[in-house]
C-alpha positions in Angstrom: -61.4 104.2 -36.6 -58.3 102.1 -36.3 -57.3 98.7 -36.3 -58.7 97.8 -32.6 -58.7 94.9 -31.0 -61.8 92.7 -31.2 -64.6 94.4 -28.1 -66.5 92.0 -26.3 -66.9 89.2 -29.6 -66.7 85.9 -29.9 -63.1 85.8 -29.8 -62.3 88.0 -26.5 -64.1 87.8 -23.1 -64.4 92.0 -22.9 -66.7 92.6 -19.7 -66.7 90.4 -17.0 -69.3 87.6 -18.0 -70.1 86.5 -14.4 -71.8 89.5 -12.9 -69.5 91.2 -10.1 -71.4 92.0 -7.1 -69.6 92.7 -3.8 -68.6 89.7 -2.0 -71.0 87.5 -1.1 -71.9 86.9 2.8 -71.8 82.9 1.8 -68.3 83.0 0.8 -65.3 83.7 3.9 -61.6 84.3 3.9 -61.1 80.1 2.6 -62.6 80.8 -0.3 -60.4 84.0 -1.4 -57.9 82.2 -1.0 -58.5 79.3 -3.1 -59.5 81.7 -5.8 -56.3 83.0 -5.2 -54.9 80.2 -6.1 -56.8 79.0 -8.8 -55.9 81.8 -10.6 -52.4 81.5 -10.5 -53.3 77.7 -11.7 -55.2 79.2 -14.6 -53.0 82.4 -15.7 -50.4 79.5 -15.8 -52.5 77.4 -18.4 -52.2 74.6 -15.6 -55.4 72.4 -15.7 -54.4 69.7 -13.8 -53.4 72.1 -10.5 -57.1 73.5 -10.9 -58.3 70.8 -10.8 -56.5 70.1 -7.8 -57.3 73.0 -6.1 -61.2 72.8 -6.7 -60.8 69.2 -5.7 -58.8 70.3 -2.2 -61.4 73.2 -1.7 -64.1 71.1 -1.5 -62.0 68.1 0.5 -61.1 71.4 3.1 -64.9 72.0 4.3 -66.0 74.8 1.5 -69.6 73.8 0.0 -69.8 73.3 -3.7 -72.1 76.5 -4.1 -69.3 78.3 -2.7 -66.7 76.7 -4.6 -69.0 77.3 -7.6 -69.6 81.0 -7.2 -66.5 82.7 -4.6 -63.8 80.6 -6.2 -64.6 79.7 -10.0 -66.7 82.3 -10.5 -64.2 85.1 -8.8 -61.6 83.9 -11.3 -63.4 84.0 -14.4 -64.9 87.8 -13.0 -60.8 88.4 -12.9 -60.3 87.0 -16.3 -62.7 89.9 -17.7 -61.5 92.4 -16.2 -57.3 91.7 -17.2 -58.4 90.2 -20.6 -60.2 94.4 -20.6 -57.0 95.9 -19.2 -54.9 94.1 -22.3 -53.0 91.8 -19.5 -54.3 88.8 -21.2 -54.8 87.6 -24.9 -57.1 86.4 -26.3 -55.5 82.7 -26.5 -55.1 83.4 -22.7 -58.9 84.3 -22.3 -60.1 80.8 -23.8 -57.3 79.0 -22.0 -58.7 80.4 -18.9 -62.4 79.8 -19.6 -61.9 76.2 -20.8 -60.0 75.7 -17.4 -62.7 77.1 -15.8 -65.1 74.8 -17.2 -63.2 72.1 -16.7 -62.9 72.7 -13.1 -67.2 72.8 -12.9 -66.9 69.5 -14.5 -65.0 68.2 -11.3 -67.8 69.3 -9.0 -69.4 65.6 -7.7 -72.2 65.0 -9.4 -75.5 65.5 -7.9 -79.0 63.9 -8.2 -81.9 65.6 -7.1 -83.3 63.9 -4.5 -86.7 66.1 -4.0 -89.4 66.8 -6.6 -88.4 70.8 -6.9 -89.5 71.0 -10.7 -88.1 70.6 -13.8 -86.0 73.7 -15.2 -84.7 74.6 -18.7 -81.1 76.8 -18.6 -80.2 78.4 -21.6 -78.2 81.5 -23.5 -80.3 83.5 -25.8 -79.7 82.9 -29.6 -76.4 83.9 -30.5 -75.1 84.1 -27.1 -71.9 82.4 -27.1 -71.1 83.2 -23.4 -72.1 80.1 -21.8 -70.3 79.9 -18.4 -72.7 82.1 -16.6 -75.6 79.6 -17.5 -73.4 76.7 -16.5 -72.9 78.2 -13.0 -76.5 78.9 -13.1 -77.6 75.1 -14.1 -75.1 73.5 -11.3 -76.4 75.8 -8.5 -80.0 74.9 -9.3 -78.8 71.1 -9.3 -77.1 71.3 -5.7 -80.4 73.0 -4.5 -83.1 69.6 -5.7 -83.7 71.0 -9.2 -84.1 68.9 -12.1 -82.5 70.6 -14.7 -82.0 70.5 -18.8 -79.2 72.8 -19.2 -78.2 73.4 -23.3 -75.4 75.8 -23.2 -74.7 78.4 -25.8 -76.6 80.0 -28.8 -79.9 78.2 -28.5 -82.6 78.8 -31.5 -85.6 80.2 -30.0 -87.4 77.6 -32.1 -85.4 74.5 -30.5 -86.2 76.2 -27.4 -89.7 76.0 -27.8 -89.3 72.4 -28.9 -87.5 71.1 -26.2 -89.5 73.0 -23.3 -92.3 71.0 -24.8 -90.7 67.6 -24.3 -89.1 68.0 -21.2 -92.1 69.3 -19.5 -90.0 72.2 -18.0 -91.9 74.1 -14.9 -89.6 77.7 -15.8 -87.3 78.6 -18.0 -84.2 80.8 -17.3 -82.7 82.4 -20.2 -78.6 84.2 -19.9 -77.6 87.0 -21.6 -73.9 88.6 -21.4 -74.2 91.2 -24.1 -77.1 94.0 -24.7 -76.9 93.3 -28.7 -79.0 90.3 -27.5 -81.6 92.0 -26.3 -83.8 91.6 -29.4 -83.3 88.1 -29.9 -84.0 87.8 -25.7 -87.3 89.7 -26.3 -88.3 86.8 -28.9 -87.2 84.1 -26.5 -89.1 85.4 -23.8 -92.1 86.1 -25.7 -92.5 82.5 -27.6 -91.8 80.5 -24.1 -94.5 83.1 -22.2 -96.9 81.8 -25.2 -96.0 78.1 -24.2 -97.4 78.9 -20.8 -94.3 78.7 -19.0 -92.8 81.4 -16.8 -89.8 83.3 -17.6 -86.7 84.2 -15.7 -83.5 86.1 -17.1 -80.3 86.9 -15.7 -77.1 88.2 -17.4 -75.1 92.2 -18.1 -77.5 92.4 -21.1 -80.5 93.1 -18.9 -78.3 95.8 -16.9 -77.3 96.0 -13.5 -80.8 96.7 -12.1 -82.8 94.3 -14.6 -84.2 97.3 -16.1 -84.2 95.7 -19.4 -85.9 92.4 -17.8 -88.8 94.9 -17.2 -88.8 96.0 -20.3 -89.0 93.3 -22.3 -91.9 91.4 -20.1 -89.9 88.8 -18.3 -91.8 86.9 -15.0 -88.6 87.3 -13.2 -84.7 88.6 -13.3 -81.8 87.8 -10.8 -78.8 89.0 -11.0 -76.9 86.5 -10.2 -76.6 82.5 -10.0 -77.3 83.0 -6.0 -80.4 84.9 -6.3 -82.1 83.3 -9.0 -81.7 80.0 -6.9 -83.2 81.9 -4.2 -85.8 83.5 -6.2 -86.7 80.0 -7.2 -87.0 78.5 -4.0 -89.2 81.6 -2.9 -92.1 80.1 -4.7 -93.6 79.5 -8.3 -93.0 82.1 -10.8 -95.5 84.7 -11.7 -98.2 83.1 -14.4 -97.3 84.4 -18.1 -99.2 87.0 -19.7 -101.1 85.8 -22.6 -99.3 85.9 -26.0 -98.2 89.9 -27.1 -96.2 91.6 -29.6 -93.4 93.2 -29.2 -95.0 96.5 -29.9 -97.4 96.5 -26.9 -94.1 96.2 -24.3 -92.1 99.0 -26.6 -94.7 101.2 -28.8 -91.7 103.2 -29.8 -90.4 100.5 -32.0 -93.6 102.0 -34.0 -91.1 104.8 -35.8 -89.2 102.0 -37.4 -85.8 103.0 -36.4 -84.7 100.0 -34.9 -86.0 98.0 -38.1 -84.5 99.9 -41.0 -81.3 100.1 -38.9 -80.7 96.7 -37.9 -81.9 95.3 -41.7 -79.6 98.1 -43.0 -76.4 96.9 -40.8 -74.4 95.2 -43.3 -74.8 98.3 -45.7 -73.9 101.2 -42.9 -71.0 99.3 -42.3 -69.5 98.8 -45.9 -70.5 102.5 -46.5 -69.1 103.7 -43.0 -66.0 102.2 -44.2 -65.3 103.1 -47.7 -66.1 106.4 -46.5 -63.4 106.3 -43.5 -60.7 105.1 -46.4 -61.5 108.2 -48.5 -61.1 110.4 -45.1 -58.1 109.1 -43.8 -55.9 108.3 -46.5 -53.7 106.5 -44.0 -56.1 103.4 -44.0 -54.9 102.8 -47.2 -51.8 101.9 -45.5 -53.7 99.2 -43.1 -52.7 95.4 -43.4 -55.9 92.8 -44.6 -55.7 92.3 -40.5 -56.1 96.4 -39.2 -58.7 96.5 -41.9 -60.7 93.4 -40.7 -60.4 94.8 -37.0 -61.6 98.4 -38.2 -64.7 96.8 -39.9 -65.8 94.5 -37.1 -65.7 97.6 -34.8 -67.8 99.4 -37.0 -70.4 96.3 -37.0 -69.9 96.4 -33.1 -70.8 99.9 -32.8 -73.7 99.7 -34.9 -75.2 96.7 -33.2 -74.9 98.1 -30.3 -76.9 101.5 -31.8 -79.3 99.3 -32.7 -79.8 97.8 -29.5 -80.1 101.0 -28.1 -82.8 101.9 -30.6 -84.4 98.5 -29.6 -85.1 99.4 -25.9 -84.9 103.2 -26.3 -82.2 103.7 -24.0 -79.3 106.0 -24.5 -77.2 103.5 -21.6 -76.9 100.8 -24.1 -74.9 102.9 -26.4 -72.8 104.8 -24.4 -71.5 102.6 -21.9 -70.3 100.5 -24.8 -68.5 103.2 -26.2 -66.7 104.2 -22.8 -66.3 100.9 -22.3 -64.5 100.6 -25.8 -62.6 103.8 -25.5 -61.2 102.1 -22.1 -60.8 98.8 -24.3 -58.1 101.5 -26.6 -56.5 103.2 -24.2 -55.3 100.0 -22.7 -53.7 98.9 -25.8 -52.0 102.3 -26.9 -54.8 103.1 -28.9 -56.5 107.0 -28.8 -60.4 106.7 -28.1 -60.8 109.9 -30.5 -60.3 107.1 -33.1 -63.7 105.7 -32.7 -65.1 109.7 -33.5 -65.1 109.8 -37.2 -66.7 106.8 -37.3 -69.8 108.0 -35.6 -69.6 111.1 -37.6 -70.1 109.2 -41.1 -72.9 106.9 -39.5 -74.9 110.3 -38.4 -74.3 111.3 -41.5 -76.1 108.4 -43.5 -79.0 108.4 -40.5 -79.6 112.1 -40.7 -83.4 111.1 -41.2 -83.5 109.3 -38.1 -84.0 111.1 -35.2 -83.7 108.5 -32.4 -80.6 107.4 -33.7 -78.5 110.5 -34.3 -79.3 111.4 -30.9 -77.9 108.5 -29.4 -75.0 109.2 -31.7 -74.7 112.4 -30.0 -75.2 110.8 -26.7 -72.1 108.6 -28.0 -69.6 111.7 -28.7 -70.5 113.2 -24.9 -69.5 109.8 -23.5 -65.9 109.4 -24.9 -65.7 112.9 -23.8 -63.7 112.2 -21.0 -61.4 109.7 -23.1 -60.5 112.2 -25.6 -57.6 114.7 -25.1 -58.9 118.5 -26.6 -56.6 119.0 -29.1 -54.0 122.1 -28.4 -55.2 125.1 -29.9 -53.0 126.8 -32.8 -50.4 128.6 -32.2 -50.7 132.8 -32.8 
């Protein structure tokens, strides 16, 4: 490993947050535009001319869905993707999001004027990326919907709590990242045993809602759009009565996914002392390349762990191409990530599931990793 930049955490955007879909038939040629403009407003740290521009959209004839999800909602997709391709910082990335949010905030506030239901909007605990949610929560409010919207990192327990005073009719539950998917699977579970249906939306629950499947969710969308439309399709599926998590994935039976994720803190510290005794030029790192190196250790084995949780390979891997794009963008060789994985396969030799997906791992940055020149006669 080597002193990366920060993949997808708290501090940096990494994948697009807003799901990218092709362009939507509601949006036009108007509202390209305006997101053109916006995000010259935005990569200039300029709030007050996006606020401006959101404010004109609307004044020139677009709707506020549209404005919502073909302007806003374009830019922060566009944010993602240059904040990925090392075009933006990190300071840039939260200058732009705040902007973003800022420009919601201009949206005219509106009151539900038919009895649609009540519905709670949250992120999974320890989601931090909260603007999907917010897109969700306004969308739902221009279409009738009462709604309780409570942002980032919500305690499944508070959750509970607060479904139970506000009387909520469905509860829709973002998630950006697939390390959430365990904490998600709680969620889902302890509203389902409240009664109340379930529906998720978000990149953690893949492209297909595969993972929404999975884990026993009464509905996915994969967007804002859809899970309005889904909504005003009809009531939600009733919830099954109160499970465990072992009767949706019996292969959390082998333990794997336990003993790894309670093990996390301790396959990272050994991962890297090991890496400092392999590469002697870590020795040479500053406190700050050393700091970066461990948090993508504790990346990659959340993200193994996640992988173990759902038993699928996809989890894993696409972070790690992902990643190894991540490095190439910023001068950085993929093969770096390589040893890494070697010295975790080496501590979870005794787990089958996992070293497999490690394996899986090596075949994906394949295609990232130059073969090294062969010795000369």
């Amino acid at each position: 490993m080597t002193a990366a930049p920060a993949t997808d955490r708290e501090h940096g955007t990494g994948r697009p947050l807003v799901p990218t879909r092709p362009a939507s038939p509601h949006g036009d040629e108007r509202a390209r535009e305006h997101a053109d403009r916006l995000w010259t407003a935005v990569r200039a740290a300029d709030e007050y001319s996006a606020v401006d521009l959101v404010t004109n959209a609307l004044r020139g004839g677009l709707d506020a869905e549209t404005v919502l999800l073909d302007v806003i909602g374009a830019v922060q997709r566009k944010v993602g993707v240059e904040w990925a391709a090392n075009r933006m910082s990190v300071a840039d990335e939260h200058a732009a999001t705040a902007i973003n949010d800022r420009a919601i905030a201009t949206l005219p506030v509106h009151r539900p004027t038919t009895a649609r239901g009540r519905v709670t909007v949250a992120c999974v605990d320890k989601e931090w990326h909260a603007l999907p949610a917010r897109l969700l929560a306004e969308v739902l409010r221009l279409r009738g919907w009462q709604v309780d919207y409570l942002g980032a990192q919500v305690p499944t327990a508070h959750l509970v709590g607060r479904i139970h005073r506000a009387g909520s009719t469905v509860v829709c539950l973002s998630g950006s990242l697939s390390t959430r998917l365990p904490v998600a699977h709680a969620a889902v579970t302890a509203v389902q045993a409240t009664g109340v249906p379930v529906m998720v939306g978000g990149r953690a629950f893949g492209a297909d809602g595969r993972y929404a499947r999975l884990l026993g969710a009464d509905a996915w969308a994969f967007d804002a759009r859809g899970a309005a439309d889904r909504l005003a399709a009809g009531p939600l599926p009733v919830p099954r009565p109160p499970h465990q998590a072992l009767d949706d994935l019996p292969h959390l039976a082998d333990q794997e996914y336990t003993l790894v994720a309670r093990c996390a803190r301790s396959l990272v510290r050994r991962t890297f002392q090991d890496l400092e005794q392999r590469l002697p030029a870590m020795r040479d790192y500053t406190d700050e390349q050393r700091e970066r190196t461990a948090e993508d250790l504790a990346q990659i084995v959340d993200f193994l762990a996640a992988a173990l949780y759902v038993d699928d390979a996809d989890v894993f891997t696409d972070f790690l191409a992902w990643t190894a794009e991540v490095l190439t963008a910023r001068g950085v060789p993929a093969h770096a990530v390589l040893p890494g994985l070697d010295l975790l396969e080496e501590q979870l030799r005794d787990f089958p599931r996992a070293c497999g997906l490690i394996a899986d791992g090596r075949d994906a940055l394949g295609p990232f990793v130059r073969p090294r020149s062969a010795p000369a006669p």
